[in-house]
C-alpha positions in Angstrom: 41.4 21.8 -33.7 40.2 23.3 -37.2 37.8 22.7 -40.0 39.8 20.7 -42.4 43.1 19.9 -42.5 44.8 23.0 -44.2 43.3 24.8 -40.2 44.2 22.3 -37.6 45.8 19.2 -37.0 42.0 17.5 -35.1 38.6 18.0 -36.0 36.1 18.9 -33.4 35.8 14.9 -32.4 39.4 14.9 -31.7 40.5 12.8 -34.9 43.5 13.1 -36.6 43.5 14.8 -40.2 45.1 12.5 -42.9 46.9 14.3 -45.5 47.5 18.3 -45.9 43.7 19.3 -46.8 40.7 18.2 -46.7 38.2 16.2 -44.0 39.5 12.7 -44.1 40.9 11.2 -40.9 43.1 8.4 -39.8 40.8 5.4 -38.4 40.8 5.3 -34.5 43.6 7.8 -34.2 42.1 10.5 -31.8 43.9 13.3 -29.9 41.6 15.2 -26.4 44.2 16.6 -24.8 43.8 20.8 -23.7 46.3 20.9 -26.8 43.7 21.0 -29.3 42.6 24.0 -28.0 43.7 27.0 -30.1 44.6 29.3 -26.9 45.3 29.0 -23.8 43.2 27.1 -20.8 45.1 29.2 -17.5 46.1 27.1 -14.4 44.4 23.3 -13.8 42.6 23.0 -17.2 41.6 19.3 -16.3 37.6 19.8 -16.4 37.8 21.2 -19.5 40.0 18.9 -20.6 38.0 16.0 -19.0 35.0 17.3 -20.9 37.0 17.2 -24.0 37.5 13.3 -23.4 34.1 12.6 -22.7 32.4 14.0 -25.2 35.1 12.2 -28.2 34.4 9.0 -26.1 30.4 9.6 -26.0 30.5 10.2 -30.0 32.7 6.8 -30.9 30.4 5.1 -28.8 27.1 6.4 -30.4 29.2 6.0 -33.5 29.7 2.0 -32.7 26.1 1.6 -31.9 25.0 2.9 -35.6 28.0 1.6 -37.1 26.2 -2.3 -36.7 29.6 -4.1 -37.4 32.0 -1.7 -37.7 33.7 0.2 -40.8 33.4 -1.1 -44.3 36.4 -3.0 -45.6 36.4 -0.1 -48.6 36.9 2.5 -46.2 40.5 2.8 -46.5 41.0 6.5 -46.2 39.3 6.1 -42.9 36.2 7.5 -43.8 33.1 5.6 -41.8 30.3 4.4 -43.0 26.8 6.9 -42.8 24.8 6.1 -40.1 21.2 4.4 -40.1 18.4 6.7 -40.0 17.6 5.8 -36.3 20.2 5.8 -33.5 19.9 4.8 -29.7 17.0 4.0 -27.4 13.7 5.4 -28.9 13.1 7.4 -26.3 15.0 9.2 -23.7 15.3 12.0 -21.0 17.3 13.4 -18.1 16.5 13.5 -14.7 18.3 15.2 -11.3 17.5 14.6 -7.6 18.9 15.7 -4.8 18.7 15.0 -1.0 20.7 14.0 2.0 22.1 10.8 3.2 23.2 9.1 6.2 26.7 7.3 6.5 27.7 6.0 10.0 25.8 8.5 11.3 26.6 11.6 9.5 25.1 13.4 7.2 26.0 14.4 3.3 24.2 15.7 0.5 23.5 13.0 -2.3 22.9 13.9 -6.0 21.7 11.6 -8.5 22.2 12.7 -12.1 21.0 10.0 -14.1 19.8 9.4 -17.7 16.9 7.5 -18.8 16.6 5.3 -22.1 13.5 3.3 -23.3 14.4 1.2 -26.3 10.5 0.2 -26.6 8.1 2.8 -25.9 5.2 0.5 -26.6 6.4 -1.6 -24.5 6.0 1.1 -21.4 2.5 2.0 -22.6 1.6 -1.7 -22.5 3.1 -2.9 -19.7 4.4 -0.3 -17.4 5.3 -2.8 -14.4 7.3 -5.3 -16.1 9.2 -3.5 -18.5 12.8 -1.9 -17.4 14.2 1.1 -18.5 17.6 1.1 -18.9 19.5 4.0 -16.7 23.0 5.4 -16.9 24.6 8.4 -14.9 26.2 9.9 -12.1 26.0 9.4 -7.8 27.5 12.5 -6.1 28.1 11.6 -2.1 30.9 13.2 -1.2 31.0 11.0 2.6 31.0 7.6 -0.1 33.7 9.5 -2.3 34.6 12.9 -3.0 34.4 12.6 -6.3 31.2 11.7 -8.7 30.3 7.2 -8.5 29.4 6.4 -12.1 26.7 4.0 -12.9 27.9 1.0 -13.9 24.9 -0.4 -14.6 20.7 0.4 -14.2 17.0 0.1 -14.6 14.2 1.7 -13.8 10.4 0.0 -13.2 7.6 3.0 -13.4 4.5 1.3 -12.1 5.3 -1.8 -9.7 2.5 -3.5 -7.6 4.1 -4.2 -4.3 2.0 -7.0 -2.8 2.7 -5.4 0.4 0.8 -2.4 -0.5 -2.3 -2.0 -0.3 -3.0 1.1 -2.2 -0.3 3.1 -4.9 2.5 1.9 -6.6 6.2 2.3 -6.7 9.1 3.7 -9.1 11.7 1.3 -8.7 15.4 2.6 -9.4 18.1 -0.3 -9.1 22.0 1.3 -9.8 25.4 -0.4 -9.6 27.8 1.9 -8.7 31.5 2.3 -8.8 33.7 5.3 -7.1 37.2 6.7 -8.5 39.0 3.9 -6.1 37.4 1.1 -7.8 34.6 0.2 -4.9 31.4 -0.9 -5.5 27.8 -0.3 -4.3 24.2 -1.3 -5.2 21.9 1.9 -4.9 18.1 0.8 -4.2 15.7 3.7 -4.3 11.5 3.6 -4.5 9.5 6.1 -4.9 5.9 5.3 -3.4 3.0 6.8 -5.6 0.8 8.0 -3.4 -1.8 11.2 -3.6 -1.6 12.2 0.5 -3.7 15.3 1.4 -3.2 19.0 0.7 -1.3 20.3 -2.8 1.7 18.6 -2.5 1.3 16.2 -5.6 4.8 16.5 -6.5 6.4 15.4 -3.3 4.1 12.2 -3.6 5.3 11.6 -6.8 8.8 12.1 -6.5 10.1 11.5 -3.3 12.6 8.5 -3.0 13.7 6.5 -0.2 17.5 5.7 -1.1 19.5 2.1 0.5 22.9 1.6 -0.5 24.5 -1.7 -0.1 28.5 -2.6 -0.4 28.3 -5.0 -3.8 31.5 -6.8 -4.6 29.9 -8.5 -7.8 29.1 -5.3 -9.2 27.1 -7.0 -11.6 23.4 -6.6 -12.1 20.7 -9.2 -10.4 19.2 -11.9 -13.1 15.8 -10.6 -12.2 14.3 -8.1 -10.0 13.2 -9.6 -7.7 16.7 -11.6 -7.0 18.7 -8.6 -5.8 20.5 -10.2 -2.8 21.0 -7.5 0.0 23.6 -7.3 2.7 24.4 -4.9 5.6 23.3 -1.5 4.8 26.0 1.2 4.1 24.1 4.0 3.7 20.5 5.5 3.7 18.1 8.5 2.9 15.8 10.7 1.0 15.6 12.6 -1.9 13.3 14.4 -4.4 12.8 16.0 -7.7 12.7 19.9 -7.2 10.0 21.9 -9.2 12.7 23.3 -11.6 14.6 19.9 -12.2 10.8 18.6 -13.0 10.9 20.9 -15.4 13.7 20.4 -16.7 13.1 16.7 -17.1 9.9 17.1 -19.2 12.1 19.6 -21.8 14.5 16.7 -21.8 12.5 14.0 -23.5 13.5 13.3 -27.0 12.3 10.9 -29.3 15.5 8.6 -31.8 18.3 10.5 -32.8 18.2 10.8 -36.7 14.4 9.4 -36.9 11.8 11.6 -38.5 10.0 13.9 -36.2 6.8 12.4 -36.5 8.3 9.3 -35.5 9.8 11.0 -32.3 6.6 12.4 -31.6 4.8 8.9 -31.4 7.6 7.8 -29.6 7.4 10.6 -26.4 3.7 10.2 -27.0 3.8 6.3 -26.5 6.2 6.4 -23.7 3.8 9.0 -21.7 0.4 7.0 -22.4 2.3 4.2 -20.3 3.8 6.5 -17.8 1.0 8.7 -17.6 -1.9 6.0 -16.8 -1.1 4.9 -12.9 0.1 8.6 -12.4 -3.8 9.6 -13.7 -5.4 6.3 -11.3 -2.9 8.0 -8.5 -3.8 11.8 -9.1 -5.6 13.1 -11.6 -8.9 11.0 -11.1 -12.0 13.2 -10.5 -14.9 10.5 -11.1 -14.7 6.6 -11.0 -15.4 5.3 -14.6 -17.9 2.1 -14.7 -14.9 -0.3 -15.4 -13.5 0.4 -12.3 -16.6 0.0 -10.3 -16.9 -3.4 -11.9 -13.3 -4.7 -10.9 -13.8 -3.5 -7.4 -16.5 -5.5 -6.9 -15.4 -8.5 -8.5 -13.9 -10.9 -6.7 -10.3 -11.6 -6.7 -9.1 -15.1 -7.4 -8.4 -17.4 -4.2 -5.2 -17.1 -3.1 -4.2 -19.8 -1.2 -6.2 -23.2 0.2 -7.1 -22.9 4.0 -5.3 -25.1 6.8 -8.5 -25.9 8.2 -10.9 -28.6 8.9 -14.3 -28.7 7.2 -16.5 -26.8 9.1 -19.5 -28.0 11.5 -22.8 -25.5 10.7 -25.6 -24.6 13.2 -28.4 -22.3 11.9 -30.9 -20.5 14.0 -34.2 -18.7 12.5 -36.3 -16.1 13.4 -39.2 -19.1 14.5 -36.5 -20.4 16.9 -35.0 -23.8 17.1 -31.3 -24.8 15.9 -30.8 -26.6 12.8 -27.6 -27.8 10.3 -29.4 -26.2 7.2 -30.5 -23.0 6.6 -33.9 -21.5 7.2 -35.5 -19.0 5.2 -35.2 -16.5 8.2 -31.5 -16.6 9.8 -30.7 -14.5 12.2 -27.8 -16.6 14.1 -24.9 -18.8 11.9 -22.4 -20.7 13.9 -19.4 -22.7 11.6 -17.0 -24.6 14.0 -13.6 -25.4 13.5 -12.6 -28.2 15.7 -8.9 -27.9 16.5 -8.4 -29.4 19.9 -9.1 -29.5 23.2 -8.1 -26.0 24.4 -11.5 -25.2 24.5 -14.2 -23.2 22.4 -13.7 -19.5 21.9 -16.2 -18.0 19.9 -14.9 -15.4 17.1 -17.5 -12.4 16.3 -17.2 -9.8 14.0 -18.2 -6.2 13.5 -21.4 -4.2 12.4 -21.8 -4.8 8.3 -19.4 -8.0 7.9 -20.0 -11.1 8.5 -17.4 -13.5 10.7 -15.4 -14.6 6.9 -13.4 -12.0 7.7 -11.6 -14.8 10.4 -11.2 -16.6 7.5 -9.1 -14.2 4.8 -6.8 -16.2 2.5 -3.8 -13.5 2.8 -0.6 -15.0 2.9 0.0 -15.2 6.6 -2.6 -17.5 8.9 -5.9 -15.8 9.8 -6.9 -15.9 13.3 -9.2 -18.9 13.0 -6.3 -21.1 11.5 -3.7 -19.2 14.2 -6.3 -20.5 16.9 -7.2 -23.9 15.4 -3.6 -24.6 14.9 -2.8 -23.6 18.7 -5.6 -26.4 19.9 -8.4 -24.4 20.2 -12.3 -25.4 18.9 -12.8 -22.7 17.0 -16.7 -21.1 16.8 -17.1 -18.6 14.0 -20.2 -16.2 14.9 -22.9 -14.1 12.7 -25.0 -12.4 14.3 -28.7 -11.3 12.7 -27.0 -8.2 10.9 -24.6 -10.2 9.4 -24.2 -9.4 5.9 -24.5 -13.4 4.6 -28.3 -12.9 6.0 -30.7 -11.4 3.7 -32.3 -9.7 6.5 -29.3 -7.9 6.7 -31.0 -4.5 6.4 -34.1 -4.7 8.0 -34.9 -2.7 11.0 -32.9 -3.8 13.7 -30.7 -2.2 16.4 -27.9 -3.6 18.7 -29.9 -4.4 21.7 -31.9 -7.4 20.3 -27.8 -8.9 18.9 -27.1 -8.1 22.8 -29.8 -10.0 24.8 -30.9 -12.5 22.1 -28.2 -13.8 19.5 -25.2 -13.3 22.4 -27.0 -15.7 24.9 -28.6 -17.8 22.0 -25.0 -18.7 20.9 -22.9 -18.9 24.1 -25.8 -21.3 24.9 -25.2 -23.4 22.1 -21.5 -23.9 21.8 -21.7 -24.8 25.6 -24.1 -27.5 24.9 -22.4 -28.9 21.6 -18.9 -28.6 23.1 -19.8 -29.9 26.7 -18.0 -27.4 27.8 -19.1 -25.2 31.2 -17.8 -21.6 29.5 -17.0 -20.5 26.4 -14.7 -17.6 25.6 -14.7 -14.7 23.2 -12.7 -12.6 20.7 -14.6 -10.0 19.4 -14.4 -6.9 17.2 -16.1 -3.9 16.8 -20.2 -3.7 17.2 -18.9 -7.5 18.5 -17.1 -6.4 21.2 -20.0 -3.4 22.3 -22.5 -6.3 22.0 -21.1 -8.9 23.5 -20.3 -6.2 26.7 -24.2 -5.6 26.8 -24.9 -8.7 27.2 -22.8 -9.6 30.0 -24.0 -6.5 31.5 -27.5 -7.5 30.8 -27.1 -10.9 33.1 -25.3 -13.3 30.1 -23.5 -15.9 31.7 -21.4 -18.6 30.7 -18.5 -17.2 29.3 -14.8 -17.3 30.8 -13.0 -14.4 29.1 -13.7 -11.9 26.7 -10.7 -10.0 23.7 -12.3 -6.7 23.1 -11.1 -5.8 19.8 -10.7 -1.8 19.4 -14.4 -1.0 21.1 -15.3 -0.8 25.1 -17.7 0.5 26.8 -17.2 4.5 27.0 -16.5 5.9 23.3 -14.3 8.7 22.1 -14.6 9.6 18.5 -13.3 12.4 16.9 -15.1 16.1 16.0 -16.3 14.8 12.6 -17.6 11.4 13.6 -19.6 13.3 16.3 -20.7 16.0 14.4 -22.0 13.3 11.6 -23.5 11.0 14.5 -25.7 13.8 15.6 -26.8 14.8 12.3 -28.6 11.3 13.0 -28.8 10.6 9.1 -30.3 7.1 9.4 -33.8 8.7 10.5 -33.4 10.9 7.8 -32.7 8.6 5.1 -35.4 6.2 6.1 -38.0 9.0 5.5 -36.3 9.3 1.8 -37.4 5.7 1.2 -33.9 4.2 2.2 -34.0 1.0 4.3 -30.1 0.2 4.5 -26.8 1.3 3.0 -25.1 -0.9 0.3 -22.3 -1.0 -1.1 -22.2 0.0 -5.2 -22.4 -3.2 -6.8 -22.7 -2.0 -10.4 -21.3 0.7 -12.7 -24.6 2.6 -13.0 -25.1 6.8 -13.1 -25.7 5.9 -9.3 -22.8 4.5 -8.0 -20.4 6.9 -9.8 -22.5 10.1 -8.5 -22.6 8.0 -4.9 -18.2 8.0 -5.5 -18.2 11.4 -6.3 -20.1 12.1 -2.9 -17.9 10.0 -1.1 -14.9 12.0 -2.4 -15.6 14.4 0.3 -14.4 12.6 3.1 -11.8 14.0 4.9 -9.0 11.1 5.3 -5.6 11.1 7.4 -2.2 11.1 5.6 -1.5 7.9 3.3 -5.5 6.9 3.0 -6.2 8.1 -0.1 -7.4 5.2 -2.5 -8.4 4.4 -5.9 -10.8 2.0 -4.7 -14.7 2.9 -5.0 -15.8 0.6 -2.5 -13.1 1.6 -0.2 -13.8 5.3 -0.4 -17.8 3.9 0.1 -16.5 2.2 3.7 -14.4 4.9 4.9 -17.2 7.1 4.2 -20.5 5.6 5.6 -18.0 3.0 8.3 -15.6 5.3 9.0 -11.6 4.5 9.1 -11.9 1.4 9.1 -8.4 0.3 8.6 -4.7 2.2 7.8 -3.6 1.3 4.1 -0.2 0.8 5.0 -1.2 -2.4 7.2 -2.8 -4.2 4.7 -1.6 -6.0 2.0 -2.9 -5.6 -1.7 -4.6 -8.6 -2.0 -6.8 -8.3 1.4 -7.3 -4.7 0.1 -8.6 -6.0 -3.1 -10.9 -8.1 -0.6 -12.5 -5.3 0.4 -15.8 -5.5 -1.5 -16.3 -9.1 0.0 -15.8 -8.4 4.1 -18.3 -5.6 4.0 -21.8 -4.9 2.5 -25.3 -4.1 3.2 -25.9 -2.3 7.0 -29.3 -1.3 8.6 -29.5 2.1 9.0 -31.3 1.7 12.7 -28.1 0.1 13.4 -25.9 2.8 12.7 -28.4 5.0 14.1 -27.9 2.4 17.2 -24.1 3.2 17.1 -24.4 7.3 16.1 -26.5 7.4 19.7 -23.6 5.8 21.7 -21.1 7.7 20.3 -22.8 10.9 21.2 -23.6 10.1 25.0 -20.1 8.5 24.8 -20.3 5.1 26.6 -22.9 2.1 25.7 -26.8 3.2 25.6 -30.2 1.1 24.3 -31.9 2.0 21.0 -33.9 4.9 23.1 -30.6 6.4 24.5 -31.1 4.9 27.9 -28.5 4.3 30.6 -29.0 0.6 31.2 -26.2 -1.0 30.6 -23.0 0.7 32.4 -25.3 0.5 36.3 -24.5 -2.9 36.1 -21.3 -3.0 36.2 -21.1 -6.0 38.8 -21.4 -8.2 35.8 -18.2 -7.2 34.1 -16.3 -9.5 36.9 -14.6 -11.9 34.5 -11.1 -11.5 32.8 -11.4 -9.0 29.7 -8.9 -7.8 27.5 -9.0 -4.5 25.4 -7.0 -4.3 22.1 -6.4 -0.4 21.2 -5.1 0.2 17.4 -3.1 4.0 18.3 -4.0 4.8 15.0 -7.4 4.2 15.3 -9.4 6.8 14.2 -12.8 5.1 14.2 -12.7 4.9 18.0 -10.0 6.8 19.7 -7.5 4.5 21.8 -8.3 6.4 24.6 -12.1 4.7 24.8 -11.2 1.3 26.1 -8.3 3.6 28.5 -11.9 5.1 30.4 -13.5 1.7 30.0 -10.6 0.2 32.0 -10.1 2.8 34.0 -14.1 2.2 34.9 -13.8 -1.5 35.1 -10.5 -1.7 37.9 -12.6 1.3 40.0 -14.9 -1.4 40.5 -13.2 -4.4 40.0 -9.6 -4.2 41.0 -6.5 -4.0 38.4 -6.4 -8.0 38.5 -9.0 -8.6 35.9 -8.7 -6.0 32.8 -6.5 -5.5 31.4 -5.1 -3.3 27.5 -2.8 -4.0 25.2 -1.8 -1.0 22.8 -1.2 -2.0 19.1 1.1 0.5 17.6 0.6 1.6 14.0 -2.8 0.2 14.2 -6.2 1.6 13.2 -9.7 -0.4 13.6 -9.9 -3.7 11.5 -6.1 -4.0 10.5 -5.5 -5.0 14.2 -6.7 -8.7 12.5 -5.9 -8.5 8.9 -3.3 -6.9 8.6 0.3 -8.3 6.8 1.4 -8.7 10.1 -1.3 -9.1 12.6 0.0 -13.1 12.8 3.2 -11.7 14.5 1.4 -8.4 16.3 -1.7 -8.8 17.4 -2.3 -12.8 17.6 0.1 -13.7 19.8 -2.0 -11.0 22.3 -5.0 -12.6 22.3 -3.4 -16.9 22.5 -1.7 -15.8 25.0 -4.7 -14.6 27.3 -7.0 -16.9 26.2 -4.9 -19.7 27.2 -4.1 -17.8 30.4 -7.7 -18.4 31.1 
C-alpha cells in the first residue's frame, strides 16, 4: 500500500495502480489481503485483515450510491466520476445495547450494534409514528452463533401508538438476521416510553424487550403491521448504558459531503421529531392549554353498539316515574331487553354515571356481554350521577341507600313482572346498594360487589387525606363540588400543576390532565396497563362533577373502616341478618383504591354469621378499581365471573 504508484502496488482503498507513477487505478481491480500491509501482521492476522475487506467493500459501496449510474464511458484510465455534493441518508447515528437472553433455557449475553439512517428528517419531525428508519448492523449471541448475525435487513419506528396502551409509546426495532451458517431469524424488540417514578428516566427510555423468531423467508414484512410470527426461539432484555447514550448523541451526523449548515438543519430536524413524545413522556412540567382541550374533547365513536334501543324511566325529586325527563332527576333507569334470564340491574360508582356499561372499546361491554347471554338488562343512575345537573349539590350516600336503591329495585320489579331483581354493582354502587339491604331493602336475588364491601382498608395516604376531611373545608372556601377542568384557562393548568403531586405506583404516570385530576381527587382508579388507549382517551367522558358531602360521606367510612351514615354512626353493619342472600365480591389485587383485603374482612364477617354457602370472592389478578370492567380484557376475565353467578342464581 503506498501514495502513488512509484510507493506501492494499492492505494489505501485497496485498488490496483495502473502504470509506473502516478494515482490512476485499474477499474474494479482491488487487492485486501494482510499483503498490502508494508510489515508484518504476527500469527492469525485475519481481523485485521477482515477489517481491511470491509472497509474497501464499505467505500465501493458508498462509492455506487454517489456514482448514480456508474462510471462515465470517458473514464478509460479508470478514473471515477466526482461524487455529488450530498451522499447517503440525511441523517445518521450509532447506537449499542447490551443485555441478556434466554435460549432453551439458558442464558447468554446479547449485543446489538446497530446503525441508524434517516433519509428524510422532515419526515421524522412530521410524522414520527409512521415513518421507518432504516437500520443496519451487527447481533452478537453467542448461544444463537458464536460469531456476530449481520442484519440483513431493518427499521426502526420512534413513536408508535399501541392501541393496547393506554398511556406512552413504543420504539419499535424490527431486524432480519442471518448467522455465519446461513440461518435466519427475525429480531422483534420495543421499547415502552414510559416516565415510572424515581430518577431512572433512562431505563424508561431505553429498555427493550427482545423476541426472536426462526424466519426462513428472511425477507422483510410488506408493512408493519403484517410481520407473521412463529414459535419463539429466543427472548430477553436489554438497554442503552449511560456511556453508550453518550456515545450515541456524539454519533449523529448530518449528509456526508453536504454543507454544514445543511447538516445542522438536518440533526436539528430529526431531533424536533424525536424529541416531541420524549418531552410529552418526560420532560413536561405544566400542561399547555392545547392539551387540556384535547383531553376533554371527545374522541370519535369507535364502533356501533350490539344493542337494542333502550327503554327510559325517569324519576324526579317531586316523585312519580315518568319516560321523559323532569327538571329535577334524581333516578334514571335505561333497559336493555335481551331475554328472559331475568333483570339485573347494573349501577355504577360515585362521580360517573352507569355509560360506563356502555364503552365502545373493541371488546363487548358488560351490558352487551349480559344482553347477549339473555339477560334484561337495567342500567342505573343514581341522584349523584354525573348526567344529573344536581350532580353536586349537597348530598351524601345515605339518601342513594334508603331512597334511589328501593325506588329502583321497585320499579324494575314492577315493569319486568319479575319477583327479584339482581345486581352488579361497582364502587359507591356496591357500598350503597349493601346499605340498603342492610337497612330492610327487599326484593333482590343476588348481588356482584364490584371492588367495595362493607369493612374498608385503604392505604396510609388515602387515610391520612380522608381525615384531613377536605370537603368541609372547601365548602367554607365557596366550593360546592369538584369538576373536572373543562377548559384551558390559568385555572386548570395551576389545578394540573397541583395534581402533579400525587404520589402514583409504578407504570401510572400519564400525560393526561384529566387523568392526573381523577387519580388525584378519586384516587387510583384504574392500572394503565389494563386499559386500552381508546377507553383511556374516554376518560374525560366516564367521570365528572362529584359533591363534596359525598366524598366527605366516603372519607368518614374509610376512617372508621367499615360502612357508617353521614354522622359517622354504626347503623348499618348491626344488621347483619339482612345480608342473607347470595353475594359475590370481586377484589382487583392491584387495587389500590380499596385494598383487596376489604371485601376478605367483609366475607370473613358475612360467613361468621351466615355460613360459607352464600358469599363468596373472586380475586382478579393484575386488577386495580374500575379496570376490573373496562379493561382490554375484562370480556375474558372478569365477565365470565359475574354470568356465571348470576345465572347460578
Amino acid at each position: 500500500m503506498g501514495s502513488d504508484a512509484a510507493d506501492g502496488v494499492v492505494n489505501h482503498r485497496g485498488e490496483v495502480f495502473a502504470g509506473q507513477c502516478g494515482h490512476a487505478t485499474h477499474a474494479g481491480l482491488y487487492v485486501t489481503d494482510g499483503s498490502v500491509i508494508p510489515r508484518s501482521l504476527g500469527a492469525n492476522p485475519s481481523l485485521t485483515i477482515a477489517a481491511l475487506a470491509e472497509r474497501t467493500a464499505r467505500l465501493m459501496v458508498a462509492e455506487m450510491n454517489a456514482l448514480d449510474g456508474g462510471a462515465s464511458g470517458d473514464a478509460a484510465d479508470g478514473d471515477l466520476l466526482p461524487a455529488p455534493a450530498v451522499v447517503g441518508p440525511e441523517v445518521r447515528f450509532r447506537e449499542k445495547l447490551g443485555g441478556h437472553l434466554m435460549v432453551e433455557g439458558q442464558a447468554t449475553p446479547i449485543t446489538l450494534t446497530l446503525k441508524v439512517a434517516i433519509e428524510d428528517a422532515a419526515a421524522v419531525r412530521n410524522d414520527p409514528s409512521g415513518t421507518e428508519l432504516r437500520v443496519t448492523g451487527t447481533v452478537e449471541a453467542p448461544l444463537l452463533h458464536p460469531a456476530p448475525m449481520t442484519v440483513t435487513w431493518g427499521t426502526l419506528r420512534l413513536a408508535v401508538e399501541d392501541a393496547d396502551h393506554a398511556v406512552g409509546h413504543r420504539m419499535e426495532y424490527r431486524l432480519g438476521l442471518r448467522d455465519a451458517d446461513g440461518v435466519r431469524y427475525r429480531l422483534e424488540a420495543d421499547k415502552l416510553i414510559l416516565d415510572q417514578p424515581g430518577l431512572d428516566w433512562l431505563w424508561d427510555a431505553t429498555e427493550v424487550a427482545l423476541v426472536i423468531y426462526p424466519d426462513a423467508s428472511g425477507a422483510p414484512p410488506a408493512t408493519p403491521e403484517a410481520s407473521g410470527r412463529g414459535e419463539i426461539h429466543a427472548y430477553g432484555m436489554a438497554r442503552l448504558a449511560p456511556f453508550d447514550a453518550v456515545r450515541l448523541g456524539l454519533s449523529l451526523r448530518g449528509s456526508k459531503g453536504a454543507p454544514p449548515a445543511q447538516q445542522v438543519r438536518s440533526v436539528a430536524s430529526f431531533l424536533h421529531g424525536f424529541g416531541r413524545p420524549m418531552a410529552r413522556t418526560f420532560g413536561k412540567s405544566a400542561v399547555q392549554g392545547l392539551e387540556l382541550r384535547q383531553a376533554a374533547a371527545a374522541p370519535p365513536r369507535r364502533r356501533a353498539l350490539s344493542l337494542p334501543e333502550p327503554e327510559r324511566h325517569w324519576l324526579g325529586r317531586s316523585g312519580g316515574w315518568a319516560t321523559e325527563e323532569p327538571d329535577d332527576p334524581v333516578v334514571l333507569l335505561r333497559r336493555y331487553a335481551g331475554g328472559g334470564a331475568g333483570p339485573v340491574l347494573l349501577a355504577p360508582g360515585f362521580g360517573m354515571s352507569a355509560d360506563h356499561y356502555l364503552l365502545d372499546a373493541d371488546p363487548p361491554n358488560l351490558t352487551e356481554f349480559l344482553v347477549d347471554a339473555g339477560h334484561d338488562v337495567w342500567l342505573f343512575d343514581y341522584r349523584s350521577s354525573i348526567l344529573f345537573p344536581g350532580a353536586g349539590e349537597q348530598l351524601n350516600l345515605d339518601e342513594i341507600a334508603t331512597l334511589d336503591w328501593p325506588a329502583a329495585v321497585d320499579r324494575v320489579r314492577t315493569v319486568a313482572g319479575a319477583e327479584t331483581v339482581q345486581v352488579v354493582a361497582h364502587c359507591v354502587g356496591s357500598a350503597t346498594v349493601l346499605m340498603a339491604l342492610l337497612a330492610g331493602m327487599d326484593g333482590v336475588g343476588a348481588v356482584v360487589c364490584s371492588q367495595m364491601s362493607a369493612h374498608f382498608d385503604v392505604p396510609s395516604f388515602t387515610r391520612f387525606r380522608a381525615k384531613l376531611r377536605p370537603g368541609p373545608k372547601l365548602t367554607r372556601m365557596g366550593f360546592r363540588s369538584v369538576v373536572p377542568p373543562d377548559d384551558d384557562g390559568l385555572t386548570a393548568r395551576g389545578m394540573d400543576l397541583a395534581v402533579r403531586a400525587n404520589p402514583l405506583g409504578h407504570g401510572q404516570r400519564c400525560d393526561s390532565p384529566i387523568c392526573r385530576w381523577v387519580f388525584f381527587f378519586y384516587g387510583p382508579t384504574h392500572h394503565h396497563a389494563n386499559l386500552d388507549r381508546h377507553t383511556h382517551d374516554r376518560i374525560a367522558e366516564l367521570f365528572g362533577e362529584g359533591s363534596l358531602w359525598g366524598m366527605d360521606h366516603v372519607g368518614s367510612m374509610f376512617n372508621k373502616g367499615r360502612l357508617v351514615d353521614a354522622q359517622g354512626g354504626d347503623v348499618y353493619l348491626p344488621k347483619v341478618a339482612s345480608l342473607d342472600l347470595p353475594i359475590l365480591f370481586l377484589a382487583g389485587t392491584r387495587n389500590r383504591l380499596v385494598l383487596p383485603s376489604s371485601s376478605a374482612r367483609t366475607l370473613a364477617w358475612l360467613r361468621s354469621h351466615h355460613g360459607p354457602g352464600l358469599h363468596r370472592r373472586v380475586e382478579l389478578p393484575g386488577y386495580a378499581h374500575l379496570d376490573g370492567l373496562l379493561g382490554r380484557r375484562a370480556h375474558q376475565d372478569v365477565f365470565p365471573h359475574i354470568l356465571s353467578f348470576l345465572n347460578e342464581h
